[in-house]
C-alpha positions in Angstrom: 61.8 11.8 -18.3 62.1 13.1 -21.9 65.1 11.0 -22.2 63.0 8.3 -20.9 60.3 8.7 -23.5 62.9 8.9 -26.5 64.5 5.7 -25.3 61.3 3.9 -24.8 60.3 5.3 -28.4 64.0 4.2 -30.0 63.5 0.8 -28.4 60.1 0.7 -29.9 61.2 1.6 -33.4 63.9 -0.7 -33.2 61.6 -3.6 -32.1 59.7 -3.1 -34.9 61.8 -2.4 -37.0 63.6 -6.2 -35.9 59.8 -7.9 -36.2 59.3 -6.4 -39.9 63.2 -8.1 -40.7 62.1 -11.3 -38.9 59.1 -11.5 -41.1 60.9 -11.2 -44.5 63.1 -13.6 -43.1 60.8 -16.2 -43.0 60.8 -17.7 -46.3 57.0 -19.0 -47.5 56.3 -22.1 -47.6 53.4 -23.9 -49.5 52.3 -28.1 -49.3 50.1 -29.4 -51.2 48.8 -32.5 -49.4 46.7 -35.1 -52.0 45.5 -36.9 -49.1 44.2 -39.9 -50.5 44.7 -38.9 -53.7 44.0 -39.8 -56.9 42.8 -43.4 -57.3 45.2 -44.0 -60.5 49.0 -43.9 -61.0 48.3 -43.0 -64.4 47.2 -39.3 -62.9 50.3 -39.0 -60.8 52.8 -37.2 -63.2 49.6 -34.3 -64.2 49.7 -34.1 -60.6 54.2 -33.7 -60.5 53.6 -31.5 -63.4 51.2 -29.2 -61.6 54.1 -28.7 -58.6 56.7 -28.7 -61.2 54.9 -25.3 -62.9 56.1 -23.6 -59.2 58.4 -20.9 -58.9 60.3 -22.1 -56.3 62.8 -19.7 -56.0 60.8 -17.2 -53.0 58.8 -20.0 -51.8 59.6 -23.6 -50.7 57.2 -25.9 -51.5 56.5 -29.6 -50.9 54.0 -32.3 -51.7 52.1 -34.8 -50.0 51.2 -38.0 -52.0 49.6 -41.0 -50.3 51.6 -43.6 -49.1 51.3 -45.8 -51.9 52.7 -43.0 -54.2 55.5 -41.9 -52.4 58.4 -44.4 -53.8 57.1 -43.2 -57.0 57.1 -39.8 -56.8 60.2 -39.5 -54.5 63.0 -37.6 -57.1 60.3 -36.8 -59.4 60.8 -32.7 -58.8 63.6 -30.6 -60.2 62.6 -27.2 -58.8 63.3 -28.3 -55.1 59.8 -29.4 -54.1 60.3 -31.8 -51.8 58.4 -35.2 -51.4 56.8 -35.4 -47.7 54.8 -38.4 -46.5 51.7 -37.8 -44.1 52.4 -39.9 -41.4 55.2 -41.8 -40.0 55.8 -44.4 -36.7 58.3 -43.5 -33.7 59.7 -47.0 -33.3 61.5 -47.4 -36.8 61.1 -50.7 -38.8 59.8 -53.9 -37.2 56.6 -55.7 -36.6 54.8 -52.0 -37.2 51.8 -53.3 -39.8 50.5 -50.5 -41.8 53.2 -48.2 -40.7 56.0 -46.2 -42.3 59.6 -45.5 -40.8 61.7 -42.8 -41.4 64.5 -44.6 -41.8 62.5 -46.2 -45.1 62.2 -42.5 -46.0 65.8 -41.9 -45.8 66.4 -44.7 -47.7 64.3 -42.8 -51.2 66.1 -39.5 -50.3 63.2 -37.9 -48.6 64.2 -36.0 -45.7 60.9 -34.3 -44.6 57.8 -35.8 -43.2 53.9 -35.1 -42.0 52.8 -35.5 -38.5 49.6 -34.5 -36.9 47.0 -33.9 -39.9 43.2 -33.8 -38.1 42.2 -36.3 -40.4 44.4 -38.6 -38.2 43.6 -36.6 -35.0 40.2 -37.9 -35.6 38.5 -35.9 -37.4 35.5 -36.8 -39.9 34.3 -39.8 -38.0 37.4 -41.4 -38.4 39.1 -42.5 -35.1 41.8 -40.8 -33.6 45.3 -42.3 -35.0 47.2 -39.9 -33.3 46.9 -37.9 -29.9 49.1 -35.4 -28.6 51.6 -37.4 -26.5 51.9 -39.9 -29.6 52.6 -36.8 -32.0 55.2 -35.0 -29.7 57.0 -39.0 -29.8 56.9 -38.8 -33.5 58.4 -35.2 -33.5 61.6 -36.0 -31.2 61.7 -39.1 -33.3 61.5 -37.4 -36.4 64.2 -34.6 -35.3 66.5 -37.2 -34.1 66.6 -39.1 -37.2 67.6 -35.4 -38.6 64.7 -35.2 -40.4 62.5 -32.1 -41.0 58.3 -32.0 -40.0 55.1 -30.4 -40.6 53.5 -30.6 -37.2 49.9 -30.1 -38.0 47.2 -28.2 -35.1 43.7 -27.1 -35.4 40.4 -27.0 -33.9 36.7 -28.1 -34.4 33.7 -25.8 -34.7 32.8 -26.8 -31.2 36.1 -24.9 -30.2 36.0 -22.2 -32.6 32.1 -20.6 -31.8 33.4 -20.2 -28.4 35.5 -17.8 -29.8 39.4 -17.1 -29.6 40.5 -17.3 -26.3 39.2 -21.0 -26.6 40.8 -21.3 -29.8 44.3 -20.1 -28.4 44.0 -22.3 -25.3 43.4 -25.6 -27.4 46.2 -24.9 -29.8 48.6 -24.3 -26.4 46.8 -28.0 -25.2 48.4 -29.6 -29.0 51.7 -27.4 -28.5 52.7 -27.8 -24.9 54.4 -31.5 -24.9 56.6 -29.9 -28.0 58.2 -26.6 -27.3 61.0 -27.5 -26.3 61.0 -29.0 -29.9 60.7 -26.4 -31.5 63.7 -25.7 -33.8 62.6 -23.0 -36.8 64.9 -24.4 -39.2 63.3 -27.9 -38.6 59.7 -27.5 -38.1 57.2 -26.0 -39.7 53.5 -25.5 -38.0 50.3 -26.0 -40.1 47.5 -24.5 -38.5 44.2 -25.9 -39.5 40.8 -24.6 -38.9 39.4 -28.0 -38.8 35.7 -26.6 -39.9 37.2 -25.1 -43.2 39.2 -28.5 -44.6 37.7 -29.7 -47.6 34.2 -27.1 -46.6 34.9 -24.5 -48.9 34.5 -22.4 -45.6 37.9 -20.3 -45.2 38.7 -18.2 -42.7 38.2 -14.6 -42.6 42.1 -13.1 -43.5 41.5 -11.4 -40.1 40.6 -14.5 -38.2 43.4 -15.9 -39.6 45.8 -13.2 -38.9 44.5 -13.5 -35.4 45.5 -16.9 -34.8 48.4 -17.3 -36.4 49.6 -14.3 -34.2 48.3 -16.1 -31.2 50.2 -19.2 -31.8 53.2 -17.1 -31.9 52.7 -15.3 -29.2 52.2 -18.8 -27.1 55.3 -19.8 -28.5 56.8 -16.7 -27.6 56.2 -17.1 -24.1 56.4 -20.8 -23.7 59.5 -21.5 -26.2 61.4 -18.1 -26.7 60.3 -14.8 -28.5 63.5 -15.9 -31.0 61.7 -19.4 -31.9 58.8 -17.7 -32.4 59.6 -14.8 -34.7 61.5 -17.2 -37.0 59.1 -20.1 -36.9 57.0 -20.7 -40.3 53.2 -21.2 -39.6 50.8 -22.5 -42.5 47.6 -21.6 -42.9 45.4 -25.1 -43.9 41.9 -24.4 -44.8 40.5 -24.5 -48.0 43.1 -22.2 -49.8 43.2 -21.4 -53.0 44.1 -19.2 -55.7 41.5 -17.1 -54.9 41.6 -16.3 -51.4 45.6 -16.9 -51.6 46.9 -13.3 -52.1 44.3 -11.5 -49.1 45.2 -14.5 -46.7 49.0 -14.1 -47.7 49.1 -10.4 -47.2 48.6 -11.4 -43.2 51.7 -10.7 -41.6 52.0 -13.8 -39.7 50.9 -16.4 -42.4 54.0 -17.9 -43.7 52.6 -20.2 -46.2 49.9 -22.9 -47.0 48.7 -26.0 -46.6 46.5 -26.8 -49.4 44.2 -29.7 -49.8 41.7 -29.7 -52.7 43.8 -27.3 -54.8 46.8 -29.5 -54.4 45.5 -31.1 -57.3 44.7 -28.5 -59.7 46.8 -26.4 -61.9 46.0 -23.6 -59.6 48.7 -24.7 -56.9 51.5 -22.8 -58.6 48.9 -19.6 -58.4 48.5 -19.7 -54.9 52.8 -20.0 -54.4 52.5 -17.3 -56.4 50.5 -15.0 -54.6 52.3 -15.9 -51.4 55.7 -14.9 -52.9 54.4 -11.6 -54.2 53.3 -11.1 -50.8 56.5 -11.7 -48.9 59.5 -10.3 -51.4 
C-alpha cells in the first residue's frame, strides 16, 4: 500500500510537473482585431506603427484590419505580426458577392484567417452571418487550404447569469462539430465573453481562469488531453493594458484578443504583460 501511495504521488508530481512544461510551451499569442476600423486610410500606418512597437520575440501577434484594408496592409509588418482577415467563405472564388476566399489571401502572402467573431454570430442586433455548422465548413476549409485560424466562441449574458455549468455547456454546443479539427499548431481559440466586448465590462481574472480551464478540459475529453494541453486559448473581452498582466497571470490564458485597444499605442503594453507572464 505504501508503495501504492508513493506511486500514485510520483505520478502526481510527474503530471504536474508535465502540465507546468505544457503551459510554457504554449507560446502567447495576442490579435488585435480593428473591426471596422478606422474610417480613413490615412490612419492605417499609426495603426501598423502601433503593432510594429511589439516585441514579438515571446509572443506572436497578429492584426485584424477590415476587409478593405487588408491588401494594404498585407507585408506592412517586419516583426512577424501577421495580417489575418475576419471572415472568409468555404467555397473559394466564384459568384460569392461580398465574400472573401482564401485562395485570394494566399495570393497577398497571408496565411492566417478569422472565423467565428460574435459580431458575425449575431450579436449586437446584427443578424447571424455565421452559425455553427457554417463555421466548422469554414474551418476544414480553411485547414485544407493549409491555412491557419482563429476560431472565435463566446456567450451572451443570458447564458452567463446562469452561471458556469451553462457557460461550459454552450461553448461544448460551438466546439462539438470541430474537435476533430482541432490541430494546436493550426488553430487558435478566442474565447469571448460576449457581455464584456466593446462594454468596458471584463471578466474577473478568476472567471476567466475558470473558463478557459473548462474549455480545455472539454477539449480534453472530447479531442484528446494532448490537443488540449497544447492548444492556445485567447481571452477577448475588453483587454487592455491595464487588466492585461492580472488576466495573463491565469494559467490557462494564452493570449488576447483585443478590440478597442487594438488601436491605441497600448497594444504593445498588453503583449507585454502577457510575455512577462509566460517566460
Amino acid at each position: 500500500p505504501t508503495g501504492l501511495r508513493l506511486g500514485g504521488a510520483v505520478a502526481a508530481a510527474a503530471a504536474a510537473v508535465a502540465a507546468v512544461t505544457a503551459r510554457r510551451a504554449r507560446k502567447p499569442v495576442v490579435g488585435g482585431n480593428w473591426k471596422c476600423n478606422p474610417d480613413s486610410m490615412s490612419q492605417l500606418d499609426g495603426l501598423i506603427a502601433n503593432i510594429e512597437a511589439c516585441d514579438t520575440s515571446k509572443c506572436d501577434v497578429y492584426v485584424c484590419p477590415s476587409p478593405l484594408h487588408v491588401a494594404h496592409c498585407a507585408g506592412k509588418f517586419t516583426n512577424g505580426a501577421q495580417v489575418t482577415p475576419q471572415n472568409c467563405n468555404f467555397k473559394g472564388c466564384g459568384a460569392f458577392t461580398g465574400e472573401m476566399a482564401v485562395e485570394q489571401m494566399k495570393d497577398l502572402g497571408i496565411t492566417q484567417v478569422l472565423i467565428g467573431h460574435s459580431e458575425r454570430r449575431g450579436e449586437f442586433g446584427i443578424f447571424p452571418m455565421d452559425d455553427n455548422a457554417t463555421l466548422a465548413t469554414k474551418l476544414k476549409y480553411i485547414l485544407d487550404a493549409g491555412m491557419s485560424c482563429v476560431f472565435c466562441i463566446g456567450e451572451p449574458l443570458s447564458i452567463r447569469e446562469k452561471g458556469l455549468d451553462a457557460v461550459i455547456a454552450e461553448m461544448d454546443v460551438q466546439l462539438t462539430q470541430i474537435y476533430s479539427l482541432l490541430d494546436p499548431e493550426k488553430v487558435v481559440i478566442a474565447y469571448e465573453p460576449v457581455w464584456a466586448i466593446g462594454t468596458g465590462v471584463t471578466a474577473t481574472p478568476e472567471d476567466a481562469q475558470a473558463t478557459h480551464a473548462g474549455i480545455r478540459k472539454l477539449i480534453a475529453d472530447k479531442a484528446s488531453p494532448a490537443v488540449a494541453e497544447a492548444i492556445r486559448i485567447q481571452y477577448g473581452g475588453s483587454a487592455n493594458a491595464a487588466n492585461a498582466p492580472d488576466l495573463s497571470a491565469q494559467p490557462d490564458v494564452d493570449g488576447f484578443l483585443v478590440g478597442g485597444a487594438s488601436l491605441k499605442p497600448e497594444f504593445k503594453d498588453i503583449v507585454a504583460a502577457i510575455s512577462a507572464a509566460k517566460a
